[in-house]
Phi, psi and omega in degrees: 000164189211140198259135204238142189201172182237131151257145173288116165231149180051014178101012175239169159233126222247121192257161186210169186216137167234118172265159156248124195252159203263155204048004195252331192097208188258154181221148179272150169214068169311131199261326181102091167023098170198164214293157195270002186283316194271328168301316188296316223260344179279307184326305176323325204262354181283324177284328123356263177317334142335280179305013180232325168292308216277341186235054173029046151284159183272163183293157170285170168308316144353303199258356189269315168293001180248337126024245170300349186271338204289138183273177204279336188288335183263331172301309169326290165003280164322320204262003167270298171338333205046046162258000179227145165298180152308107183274144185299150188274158202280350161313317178299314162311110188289177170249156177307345126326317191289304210280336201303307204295316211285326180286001179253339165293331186276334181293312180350262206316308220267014198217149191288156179271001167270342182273357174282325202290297168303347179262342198266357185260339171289274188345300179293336170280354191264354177253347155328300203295300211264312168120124195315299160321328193293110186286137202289003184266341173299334195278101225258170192280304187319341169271328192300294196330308201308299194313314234260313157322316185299317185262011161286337164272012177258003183101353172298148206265152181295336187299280178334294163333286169313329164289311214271339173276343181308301201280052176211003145259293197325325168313305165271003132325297172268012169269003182259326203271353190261358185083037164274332191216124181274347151257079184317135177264018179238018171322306197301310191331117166297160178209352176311159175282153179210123134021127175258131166339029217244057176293342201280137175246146175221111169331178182272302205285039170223341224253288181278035171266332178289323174316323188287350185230032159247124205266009189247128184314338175289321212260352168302293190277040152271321180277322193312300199314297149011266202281339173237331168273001157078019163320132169285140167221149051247322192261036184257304189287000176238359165262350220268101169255184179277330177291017177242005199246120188258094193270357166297290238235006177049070202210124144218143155250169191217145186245155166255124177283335157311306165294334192074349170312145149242155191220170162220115197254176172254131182275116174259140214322341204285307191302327140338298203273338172294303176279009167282350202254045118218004165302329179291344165268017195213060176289314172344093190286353175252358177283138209283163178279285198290118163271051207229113190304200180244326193297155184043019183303289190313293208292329167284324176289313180286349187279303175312338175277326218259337161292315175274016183096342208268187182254133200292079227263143162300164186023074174303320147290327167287327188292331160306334174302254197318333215248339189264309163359304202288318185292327175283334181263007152289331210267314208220158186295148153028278212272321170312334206246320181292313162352288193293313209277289196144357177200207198293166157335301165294315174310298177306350185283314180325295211220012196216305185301148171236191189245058194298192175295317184310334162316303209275315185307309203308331192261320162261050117282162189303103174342119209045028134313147189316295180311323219264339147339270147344286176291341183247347166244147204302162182246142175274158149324141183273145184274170189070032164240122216270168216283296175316314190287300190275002167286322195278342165290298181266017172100000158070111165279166190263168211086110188338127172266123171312127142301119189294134190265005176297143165302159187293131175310162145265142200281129147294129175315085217259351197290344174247018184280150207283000000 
């Protein structure tokens, strides 16, 4: 037990606590003129630390955040006591600049350089919020919430929202994991993945409406590869060579530097007829499809947008991306369609299929009516045209399609490609 008790000194009265610690004896601890309600509670929490010496525990969390929070002179106290460790020096607490940059230096090697991109953009926003300089032990939960509003009243999507907060508890994970902070203040957060807002569809007819007004050929099958091969870009579609592309068998394959993955999607006939007009200039099989910088790839797709009449849409590549996805989960299963995208089955449902309209028409019109005619009965193949090729061409009649079985191409050795 430990006994609280007051001496006069200089005309004041100075509350003290005397303990015994175990193998250490009995200590004096002075507290200093302070409310005796605030005395009871400090005696409380020394007997504690008592029951963690005596029975060679390390403090619970708690008393470990009540701890560190202790100004230096009664913490000194504690550790002439031998109720406390030796506190660490306040240098050693790195600031939030300090730590962010040293944790981006340790991921660097094992991590693609676009997620280097997204931790260093998480990051800039969090030293924006907190302030660069704020030793990360500093960092209180009410700033994180503060952090996490801000950016949903700049416009940022909660799916986005939620990445920046994903990595900025990893961050303070491991500043937990190194005994810099005993508590993350980004705990509270959501931080699960979610679906991103992502409604926008872009028809076949609107698609070749953008086509029409790009006038560089290079850059028609950029957008192609994109809006009919579900291609990632830049960086799927600037790797993309010809010994990887089978236009007999209506195959090309791709590899993605995001996944380390190769995948073998179908080349459908629209996409065909984009790469045949430069194919007879290009036999070299190790030679890239695109002859197209990565700069200023946006500002060229909207000037064609901005040409065909439409109206300009967000994730401007990914939603060409998401609309060939869609177009592929008319025809074909599943298990096919994640295949083709680069990745599982729930992701694609998730974050990649939509619902056009033409859809919503096929279930409501009026039994035998022209549209719900139309839309439900199968069409044959034109001949010497495969099931697949006029589905993927013509907007996909509904029902499944065989899959075509030529084997996956082999990638030609690209190291000397142009």
């Amino acid at each position: 037990m430990a006994t609280l008790f007051q001496k006069l000194e200089r005309g004041k009265e100075i509350w003290m606590i005397q303990v015994v610690v175990p193998r250490l004896g009995r200590k004096t601890i002075r507290l200093g003129s302070v409310p005796e309600r605030a005395a009871e509670r400090f005696r409380d929490k020394v007997e504690d630390l008592v029951g963690f010496v005596r029975l060679n525990l390390s403090p619970d969390p708690e008393t470990t955040r009540w701890l560190s929070g202790l100004d230096d002179d009664l913490y000194a106290a504690l550790t002439a006591s031998g109720l406390a460790e030796p506190r660490e020096r306040v240098r050693e607490i790195p600031t939030v600049r300090q730590f962010t940059s040293s944790y981006i230096d340790a991921k660097r090697p094992a991590l693609a350089a676009r997620s280097v991109k997204l931790l260093d953009q998480s990051f800039a926003r969090l030293i924006a919020a907190v302030g660069g300089d704020t030793r990360i032990d500093k960092v209180t939960a009410a700033a994180a919430l503060d952090w996490r509003a801000g950016m949903l009243r700049s416009g940022l999507s909660e799916a986005f929202v939620r990445l920046h907060s994903r990595n900025a508890k990893a961050l303070f994970n491991e500043a937990i994991r190194r005994e810099m902070i005993t508590k993350s203040p980004f705990k509270c957060l959501p931080t699960a993945a979610i679906a991103a807002n992502r409604s926008f569809y872009l028809p076949v007819t609107d698609a070749e409406k953008v086509l029409a007004k790009l006038e560089d050929d290079h850059l028609k099958i950029f957008f192609g590869l994109m809006r009919y091969g579900a291609l990632r870009a830049p960086s799927e579609t600037h790797i993309l060579t010809w010994g990887q592309i089978d236009l007999a068998h209506s195959r090309m394959t791709v590899y993605a530097p995001k996944t380390g993955q190769t995948r073998v999607v179908p080349v459908v006939p629209r996409l065909r007829e984009l790469l045949a007009v430069i194919r007879p200039r290009r036999p070299d099989p190790h030679a890239r499809v695109l002859s197209l910088s990565v700069h200023n790839l946006h500002k060229k797709i909207l000037e064609g947008i901005d040409a065909a009449g439409l109206e300009r849409w967000d994730d401007l590549f990914q939603a060409l991306r998401r609309a060939a996805a869609t177009d592929f989960a008319r025809s074909a299963p599943p298990h096919a369609v994640a295949s083709w995208m680069g990745h599982g089955i729930q992701v694609s449902a998730q974050h990649y299929l939509q619902v056009p309209a033409e859809v919503f028409e096929l279930v409501t019109a009026p039994a035998g009516s022209a549209a719900n005619t139309s839309k439900r009965s199968p069409r044959r193949p034109a001949a010497g045209r495969s099931a697949l090729q006029n589905a993927l061409q013509h907007g996909a009649a509904p029902g499944r399609i065989p899959l075509q079985t030529a084997p996956p191409l082999k990638i030609a050795d690209s190291n000397n490609a142009a």
